[in-house]
Every structure is written in C-alpha cells, then in structure tokens.
N, C-alpha and C positions, 0 to 999 in steps of 0.2 A: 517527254517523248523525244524520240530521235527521228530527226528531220525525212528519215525515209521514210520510218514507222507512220510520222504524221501523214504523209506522202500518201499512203497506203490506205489508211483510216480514211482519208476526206475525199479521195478519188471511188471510193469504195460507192458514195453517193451518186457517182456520173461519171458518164461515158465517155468525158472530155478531161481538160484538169479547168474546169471551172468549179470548185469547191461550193457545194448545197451546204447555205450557212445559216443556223439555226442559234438561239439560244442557247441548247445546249452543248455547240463545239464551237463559239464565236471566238471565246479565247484564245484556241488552238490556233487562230491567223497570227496572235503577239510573237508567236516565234519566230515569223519570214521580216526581213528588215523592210520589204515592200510588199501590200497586199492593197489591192483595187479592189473597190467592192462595190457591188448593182443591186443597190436597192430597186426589186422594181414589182410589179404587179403583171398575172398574167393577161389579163384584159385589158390591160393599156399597150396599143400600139406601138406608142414609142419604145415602151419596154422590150413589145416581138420582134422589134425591127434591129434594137441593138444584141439583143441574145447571141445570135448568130458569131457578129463580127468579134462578140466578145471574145467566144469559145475559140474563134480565129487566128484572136490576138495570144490568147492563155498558149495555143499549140507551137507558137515562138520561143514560147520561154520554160520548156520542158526540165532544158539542164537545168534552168536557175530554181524552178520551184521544185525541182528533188532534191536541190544541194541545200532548200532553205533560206533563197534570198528573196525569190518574187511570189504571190499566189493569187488567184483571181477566183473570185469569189460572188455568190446572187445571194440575195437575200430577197424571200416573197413576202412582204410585208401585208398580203391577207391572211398571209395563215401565223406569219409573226409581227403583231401590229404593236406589241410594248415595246418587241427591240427596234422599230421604225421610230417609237414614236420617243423612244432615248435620244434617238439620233436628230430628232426634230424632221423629217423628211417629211416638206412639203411637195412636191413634186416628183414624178417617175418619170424617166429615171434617173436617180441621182446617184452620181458614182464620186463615193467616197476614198479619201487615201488615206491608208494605213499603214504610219513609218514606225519602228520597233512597237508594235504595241498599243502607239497611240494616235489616236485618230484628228488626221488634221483641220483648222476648222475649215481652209479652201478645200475645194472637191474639181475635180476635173471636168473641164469647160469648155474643152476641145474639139475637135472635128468628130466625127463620130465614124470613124475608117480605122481598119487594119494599123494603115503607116502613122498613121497620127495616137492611136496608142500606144502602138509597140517603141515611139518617138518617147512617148513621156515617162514612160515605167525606164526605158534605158536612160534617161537624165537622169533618176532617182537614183537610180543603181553608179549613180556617178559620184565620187568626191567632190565636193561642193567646198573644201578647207584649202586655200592656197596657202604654200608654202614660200616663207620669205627668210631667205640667209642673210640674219645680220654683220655677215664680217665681222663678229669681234665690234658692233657699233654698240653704245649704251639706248634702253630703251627709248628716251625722245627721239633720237635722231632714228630710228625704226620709225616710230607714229607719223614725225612726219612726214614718210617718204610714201605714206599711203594716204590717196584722195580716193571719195568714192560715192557716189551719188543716192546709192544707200547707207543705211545707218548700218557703220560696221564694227562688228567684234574682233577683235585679234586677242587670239592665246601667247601667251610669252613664257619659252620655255628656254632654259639656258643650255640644254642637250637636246635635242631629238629623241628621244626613246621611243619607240612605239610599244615598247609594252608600258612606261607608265599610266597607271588607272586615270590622271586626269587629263593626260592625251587624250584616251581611249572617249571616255565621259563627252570630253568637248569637239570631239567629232561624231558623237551619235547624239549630240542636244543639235549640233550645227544643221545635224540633219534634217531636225525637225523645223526648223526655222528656217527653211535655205528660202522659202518664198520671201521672207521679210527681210532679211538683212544680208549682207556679204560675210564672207568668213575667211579671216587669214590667221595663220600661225607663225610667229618668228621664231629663231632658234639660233644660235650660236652668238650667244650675246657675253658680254663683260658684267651684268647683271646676275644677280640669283635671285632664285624662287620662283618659284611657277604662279603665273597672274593672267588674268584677264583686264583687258581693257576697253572702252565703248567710246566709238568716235564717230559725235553725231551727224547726221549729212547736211543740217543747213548752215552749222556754222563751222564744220570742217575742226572743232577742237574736240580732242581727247576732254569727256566727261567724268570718268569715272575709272580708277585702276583700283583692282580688287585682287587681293591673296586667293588663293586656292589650296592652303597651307591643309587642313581636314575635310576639303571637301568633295562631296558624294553625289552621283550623278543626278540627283534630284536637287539638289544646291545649286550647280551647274546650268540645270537646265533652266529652271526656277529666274536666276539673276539672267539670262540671255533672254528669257522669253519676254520679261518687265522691257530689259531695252530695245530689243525687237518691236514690241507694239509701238506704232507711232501715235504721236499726240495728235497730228494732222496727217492728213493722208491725200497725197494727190488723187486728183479721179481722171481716169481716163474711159476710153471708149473699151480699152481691154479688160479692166475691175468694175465698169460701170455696173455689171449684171449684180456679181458678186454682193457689191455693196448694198446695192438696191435689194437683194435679196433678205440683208440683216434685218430688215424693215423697221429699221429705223428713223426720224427725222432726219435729213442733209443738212447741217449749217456750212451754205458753200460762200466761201471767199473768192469771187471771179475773178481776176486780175490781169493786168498787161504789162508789155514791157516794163516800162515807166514805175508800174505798184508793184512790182515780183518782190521787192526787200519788204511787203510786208506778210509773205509767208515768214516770215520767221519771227515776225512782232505777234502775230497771230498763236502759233506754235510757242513761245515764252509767256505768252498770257494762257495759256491752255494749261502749260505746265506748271504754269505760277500758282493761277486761280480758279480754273475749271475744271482741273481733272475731275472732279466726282459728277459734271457733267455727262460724261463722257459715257454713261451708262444709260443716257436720256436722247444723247445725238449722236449722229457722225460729222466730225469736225472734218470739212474737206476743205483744198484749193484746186481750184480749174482754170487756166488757160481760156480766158474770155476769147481769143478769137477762135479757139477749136469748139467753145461752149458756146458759140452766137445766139443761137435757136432760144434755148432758155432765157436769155436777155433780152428777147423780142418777145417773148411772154409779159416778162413783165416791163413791158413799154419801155426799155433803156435798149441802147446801143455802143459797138465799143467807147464810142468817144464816151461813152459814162463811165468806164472802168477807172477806177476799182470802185465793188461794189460789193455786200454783204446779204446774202436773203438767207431763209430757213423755205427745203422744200416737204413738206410734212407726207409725202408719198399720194396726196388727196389735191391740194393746193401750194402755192407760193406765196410767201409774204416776204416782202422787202425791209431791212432795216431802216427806220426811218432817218438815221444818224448816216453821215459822209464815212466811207469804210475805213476814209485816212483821220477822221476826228474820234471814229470807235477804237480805233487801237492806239490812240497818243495817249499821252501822259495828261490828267485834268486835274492834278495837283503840286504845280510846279512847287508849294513849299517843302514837298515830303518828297522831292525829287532824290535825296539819298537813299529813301527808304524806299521809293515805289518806283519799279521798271516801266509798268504798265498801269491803265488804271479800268478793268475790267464791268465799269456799270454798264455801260451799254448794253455789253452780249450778256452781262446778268438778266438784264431786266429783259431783255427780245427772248432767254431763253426760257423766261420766268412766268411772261405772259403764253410760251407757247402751252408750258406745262397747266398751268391755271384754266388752262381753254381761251385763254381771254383771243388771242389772232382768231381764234375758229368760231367766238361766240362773234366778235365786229362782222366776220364774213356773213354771217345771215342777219344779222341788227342793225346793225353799223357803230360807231364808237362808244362806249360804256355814256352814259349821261354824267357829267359830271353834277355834284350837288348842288344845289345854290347852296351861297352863302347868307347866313342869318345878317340881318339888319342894326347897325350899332347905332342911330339916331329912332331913339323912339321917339321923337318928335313927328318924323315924316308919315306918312300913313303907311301902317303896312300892305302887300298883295295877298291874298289869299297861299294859306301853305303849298308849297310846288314840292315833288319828290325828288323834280331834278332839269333839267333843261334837257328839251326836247331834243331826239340822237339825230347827229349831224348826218348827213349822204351818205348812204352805204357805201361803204369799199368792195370791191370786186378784185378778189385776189385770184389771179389768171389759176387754171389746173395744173399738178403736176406734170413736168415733163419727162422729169427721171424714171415717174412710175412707169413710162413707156420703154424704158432700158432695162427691164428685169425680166427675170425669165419670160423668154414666149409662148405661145398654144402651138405654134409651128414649132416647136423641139419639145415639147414635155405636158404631160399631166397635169396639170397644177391642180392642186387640192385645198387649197384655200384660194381665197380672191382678195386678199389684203394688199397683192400687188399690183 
C-alpha cells in the first residue's frame, strides 16, 4: 500500500484520523515509523475520558500521518479480545507504541493532555543517533571520548554514507531501543569496516566490538537489543509503575553512599551466575534514602544500608546475610577462578521459588529433623518428626505493590497488583 492509499483505507473507519484497529488491518500500522495505539473498552471511563483528547492529539499530526510517519490508532478490546489478549492488556486504557512495526514493550505513561502527547509522539519522530566526527582518530581514542550513564552503542563507520544499508539498519534498531540505551555513530576514522561497539555504564569499558561485515537488519537489531537489556536496573519513582507492572518478584539492593560500588558486584554476579534467574525476578538497585519507606517496613533504617530483600508483589522478605558478605568472594582459594561467589542470592532466590519465604510466613521456619542417636547405650525418646517450628516470622506487606497502576487512572483487570 502507498502511504496515502493507506491513509484512505483506515480513515475510511472514522471521522477523525484516529485509525479503528481491528485484526483484520492491525498490520497496516507496520508501515508508519510511529503509531500510538488505545487499547480500551467502551464502558470504561478512563477509556471515555481519553477518546476525545486522543482524536485531539491525532488532528496535530495530519501531514505526518499522510506522508506515513505518525498514526493513532483504538482498538475495542470487547469486540477484539484475542488481539488484547496478545498484547497481554491488563488494564484500560493502555496506550501502546509502535516503532517500524514493532511493538514496544514500554507503553506511554504520561499525562493524559493534548501537550503531553503531542510532546511524546514529536520525541519519537526525532533522531535519537548522535553523530561524532572522529578527526581522523583510530577507534579507542573515539570510545574513550564518550561517558554516558546509560549502557551505550556506538556504530563505527569510516565514511558517512547514508545510503549504506547498515547505517540505515542501525538507526531504525536505535529506534527501537532509544528508551534503554544511548546511541552514537562515529565516522571519519583511520580505521575500516563498519562495527558496532557496547560500552557498558557501570564500568564505563568498551565490552564488546562486533563486525557488521553481512549483516541484516534483524542481526543488528537482535545484538543491540541483548545489550540494551540491563542485568540490573535502577528503580526509580519514574519506572516504578512500569516495572511493578511486569509482576514480577523485586530483588532490590537498597544502597547508600558508602555501598553505591556494590551495584556493580551485584550486576557481575547477575551476569556471571544468574542470568537464567532473570526470568524468575527483577534484579533492581534503589537509592535507600529516596526508598526510606520500604526500609521501615521491614524494621531497618538508612544507618542499615546496604541491605538486600525480595519484594514478591504480596510481602517482603529480607536477606538474612550482610548485603556486603552476599556479594564478596567466599572462596578465597579459587579467587583466580571466581569474581563472585553467588550462594547466597541462590539460595534466597531458591527458597522464594520452592515457596519456602511464603510457607515460613504462615508457619514459621520449616522444622528441622532431629538427628538419630549414635550411643545406643543412652535410652532412646520416643520417634520425633522434627522439632517444634520456632516463632513465626511476620514478613511486613508489599510496598511496591502500592507503585503500580492505580484505580484513579485505569481499569484494572486483574488484581495481581
């Protein structure tokens, strides 16, 4: 289809250019490089209430969705509830972004006004690839001239072309990524070949420099998206909802001043020995004095920072280990071999899986057995199954689960959070 035709076809559904998005023309949005789209229900207020300012918003951006760059888009998820329930929409309304085609996993979380999305869809529609003239420098001395608080990609191309294909490729992957990473391109190097490089943000070194010799925009995207995902991920008051939203466990490392170098012992034991965790929690770090509140849940104070819990979305459970004794080394002989020594958050993240944190919370600690008697001389007691469970523990409630979506902005359709 040619971008007008499309134009034609999906305004055909409505009076506005809010495109009525159905199963059967949902693909027809992969053409616009930006499409927003409301999933929502007509009986949910919050849904009536954004309708309006959507179609609002959509009458701003008329040149760009005839020429093919922006389109706005609702989807009635009663009357299409397989393509809601692809999309996982728990809540109405949830307004999803869609950059070349592919749908991102943030969703816009913003104010719910005119200025504030006509703000966000114009960021999109922005380049997100800085451009760095290396004078004739060889690659190292580029890498090192870029610091940057996120984990960042830079493309290394020895000319500028904009028509080469792995230009083109590594500015429409960038895109997709721009929430997660920074993106810079150098160009006019003493170097050849076109490479990619990944230069992590907690320890400011170039990881990884990769050829781009045969490669195809799904290659491209593919290795940026791997480095993009962080292994640990800060939380703040701004990703709070989002994350909380994953519903997943939290394993948060609180920290201060003083313990900040052990995000990064954290984050190399993540990437050493947990990744396959990672499908099980969310590995985060916070800022103990912005995260007070939670730390008064569970009866610490900054002066106990640093400190390690799991918050399971229900309850809190504290690591029983020093958060500076869980991430040291407990094998000084194998110290060439081992960076980290990972039992701790094995075993805290072992018991959450097992149920064992959740069964102590209504029991209190598993019984340990007794042990059999090695002097049959002594009299024995009568067979015991095990020693009586010691004082229940009382694991304070969730606090995060109060950071996730509200009843004062949305539908919620499950109660998991």
């Amino acid at each position: 289809f040619s971008t007008s035709l499309l134009f034609q076809i999906l305004t055909e559904q409505c009076s506005c250019v809010v495109f009525v998005v159905s199963t059967d023309n949902y693909t027809l949005l992969h053409n616009y490089k930006v499409a927003l789209i409301q999933f929502s229900a007509e009986w949910c207020h919050f849904s009536r209430q954004l309708a309006p300012i959507f179609e609002e918003t959509s009458l701003k951006f008329l040149e760009e969705t005839e020429k093919g760059e922006v389109a706005f888009g609702r989807i009635d998820c009663e009357s299409d509830v397989n393509l809601c329930q692809k999309e996982n929409i728990r809540k109405y309304p949830t307004v999803k972004v869609l950059v070349y085609g592919f749908m991102l996993k943030s969703e816009y979380r913003g104010a719910r006004t005119v200025e504030a999305l006509s703000t966000f869809v114009r960021d999109y529609l922005v380049e997100n690839v800085t451009e760095i003239d290396a004078l004739q420098q060889n690659v190292i001395d580029v890498l090192d001239r870029i610091s940057d608080s996120k984990e960042t990609i830079i493309a290394i191309f020895p000319k500028l072309d904009p028509s080469n294909p792995h230009y083109q490729y590594y500015k429409r992957a960038a895109h997709l990524e721009r929430d997660n990473c920074n993106f810079y391109v150098a160009h006019n190097l003493t170097d050849e070949g076109d490479r990619l490089a990944h230069k992590e943000s907690l320890t400011q070194k170039v990881k990884e420099i990769t050829s781009l010799k045969d490669a195809n925009f799904e290659a491209i995207r593919s290795w940026i998206n791997q480095k993009c995902t962080p292994y640990l991920r800060e939380l703040t008051f701004g990703n709070a909802e989002a994350i909380t939203e994953e519903a997943l466990p939290l394993l948060l490392l609180f920290y201060d001043k003083k313990s900040e170098h052990l995000k990064q012992k954290l984050h190399h034991m993540i990437k050493t020995h947990l990744t396959e965790e990672r499908a099980h929690v969310n590995f985060l770090a916070a800022d103990g004095l912005q995260f007070s509140h939670p730390l008064s849940h569970l009866g610490k104070t900054v002066n106990d920072l640093p400190l390690i819990c799991i918050d399971t979305l229900s309850h809190m459970y504290g690591l029983p280990k020093d958060a500076e004794e869980a991430l040291s080394l407990r094998h000084p002989i194998l110290l060439p071999l081992l960076a980290s020594d990972p039992m701790h958050l094995k075993q805290f993240i072992a018991d959450l899986k097992s149920g064992k944190l959740h069964r102590e919370y209504h029991y209190g600690p598993d019984p340990v057995p007794k042990q059999p008697q090695i002097d049959q001389s002594v009299p024995q007691s009568p067979p015991s199954p095990g020693l009586p469970p010691a004082e229940k523990t009382t694991p304070p409630k969730s606090v995060f689960r109060k950071l996730g979506p509200s009843y004062l902005k949305y539908t919620l359709l499950h109660d998991e959070l």
